[in-house]
C-alpha positions, 0 to 999 in steps of 0.5 A: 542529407537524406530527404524524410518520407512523409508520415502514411495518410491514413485512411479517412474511415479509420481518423473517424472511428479514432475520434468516436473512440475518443469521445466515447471513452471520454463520455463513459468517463463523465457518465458518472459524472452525469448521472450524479449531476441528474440526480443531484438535479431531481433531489433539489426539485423535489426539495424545491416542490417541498418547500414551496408547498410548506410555503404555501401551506403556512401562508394559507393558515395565515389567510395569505394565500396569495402572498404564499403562492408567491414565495413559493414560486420564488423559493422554488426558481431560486433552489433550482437555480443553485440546482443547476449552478451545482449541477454543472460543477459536478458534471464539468469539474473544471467549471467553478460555480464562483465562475458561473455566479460571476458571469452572471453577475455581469449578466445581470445588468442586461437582463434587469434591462431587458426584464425591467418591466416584469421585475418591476410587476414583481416587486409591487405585487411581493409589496401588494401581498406583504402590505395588504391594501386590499385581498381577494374578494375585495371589491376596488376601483383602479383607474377607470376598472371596478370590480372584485378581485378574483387572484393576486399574481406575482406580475399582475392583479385580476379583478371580475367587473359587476358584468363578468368580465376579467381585467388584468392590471399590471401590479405596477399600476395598481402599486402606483396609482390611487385604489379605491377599496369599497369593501375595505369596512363593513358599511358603506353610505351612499346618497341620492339628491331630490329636487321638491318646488318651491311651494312645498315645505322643505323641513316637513319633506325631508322628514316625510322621505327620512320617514320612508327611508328609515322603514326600508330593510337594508338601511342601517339604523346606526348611524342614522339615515338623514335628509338635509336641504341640500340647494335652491336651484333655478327650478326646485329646492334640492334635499339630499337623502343619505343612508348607511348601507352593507358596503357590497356592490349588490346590496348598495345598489339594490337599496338605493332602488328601494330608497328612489322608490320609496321616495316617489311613493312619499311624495305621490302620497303626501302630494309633494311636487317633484318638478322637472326643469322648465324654460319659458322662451318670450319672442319679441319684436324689438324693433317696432316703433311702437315699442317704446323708448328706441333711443333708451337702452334695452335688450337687444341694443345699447342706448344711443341716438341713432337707434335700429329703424324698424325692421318693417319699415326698413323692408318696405323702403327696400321694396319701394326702392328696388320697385322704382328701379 
């Protein structure tokens, strides 16, 4: 039996250029492919760009800009994503989209793990738009941030604080936490407490502070302002003054200075006391002979039969002693 030669190598250079012929053929061969994957991609943007800017256009008649922006950003990473499932299919005809959906289906799982937080920020802020506790321009308080809300974003909210600094809190937060919206009606109270002396008459100040309070510009006449007789405490009898005011931070604030203005001048006026704290300190020796009963109880000591011996007396036998020895 004859041996069989072996097959001729072929030169390394020559198996190169084969396999480039191969893939350049194959690639003109998909070029049509290709390119209609592109295009078909560029159409979709564009459809995309289209839809989210009606979005946007039909929420912001609806005075829902945000909400708008939110969809639009969605409904556009949504069309993309078909864009590209379809894309691939057409470039790689053997590739199934049921295949492509299915695996990420199971992708899925590990990616609302690794994004729970995001998808999470999300879902409270599509919530916060739908809802509408509160929109933008509103002046809130969340957790320890006061301010006005400048932007609703799909993750977080953005609220400007009275001195000009951003906060960004994450939607979770403010969807979970208690909001307190300032500017949610159009009028607001507000209040402030004074203290008068016991020598003054509490009906006929309190009606001499309404009187001034009334008189200041800002200060609603419907509902009516009104001071009561709020407390006797240890140094002064406290009437609360309460007034209804616009509910915006600068025109609260500026009316309360009028109103604590106008409220000295009243009583600098109509000569009503504002007393400030006062503590009387008595110091007295307890423990001298000549201070009455030593075996009765009092301050500083219980009762007994044995009571202190006095405190200079006790020192000079001391003395005396430490002198003898």
């Amino acid at each position: 039996m004859q041996p069989v030669a072996p097959p001729p190598v072929k030169n390394p250079i020559d198996l190169i250029v084969a396999k480039l012929h191969v893939a350049s053929n194959s690639f003109f061969l998909q070029l049509p492919n290709i390119i209609g994957g592109i295009v078909f991609i560029l159409v979709m943007y564009v459809i995309g760009r289209l839809v989210a800017r009606g979005l946007r256009a039909l929420f912001h008649k609806r005075g829902r800009l945000d909400l708008g922006s939110v969809l639009g950003s969605l409904a556009f990473g949504a069309i993309m994503i078909v864009a590209v499932l379809f894309a691939s299919a057409i470039i790689f005809p053997s590739v199934q989209p049921a295949t492509i959906i299915s695996s990420l289906g199971i992708g899925s799982v590990a990616i609302g793990f690794a994004f729970k937080d995001i998808l999470q920020n999300l879902l409270a802020g599509i919530l916060l738009l739908v809802n509408r506790p509160y929109r933008r321009g509103d002046q809130i308080v969340v957790k320890d941030f006061e301010g006005t809300v400048e932007h609703i974003e799909s993750r977080a909210t953005l609220i400007k604080t009275y001195d000009g600094r951003r906060v960004i809190i994450p939607n979770s937060d403010v969807y979970t936490s208690p909001v307190v919206v300032n500017t949610a009606f159009e009028h607001r109270r507000d209040q402030f407490d004074i203290g008068i002396g016991y020598g003054d008459k509490p009906a006929r100040s309190a009606d001499t502070f309404l009187a001034a309070i009334a008189k200041i510009e800002g200060v609603l006449a419907d509902p009516a302002p009104e001071v009561l007789p709020w407390g006797l405490d240890d140094n002064f009898i406290t009437l609360r003054a309460r007034w209804w005011t616009d509910s915006t931070r600068t025109n609260v604030v500026h009316i309360r200075s009028k109103v604590v203005l106008a409220i000295w001048e009243a009583a600098s006026e109509h000569g009503i006391d504002l007393p400030y704290p006062t503590s009387v300190i008595l110091f007295h020796d307890q423990t001298e002979e000549t201070d009455g009963d030593r075996t009765a109880q009092r301050e500083g000591w219980p009762a007994g039969k044995k009571p202190p011996k006095p405190r200079r007396r006790a020192q000079r036998r001391e003395s005396e002693q430490a002198a003898t020895d």
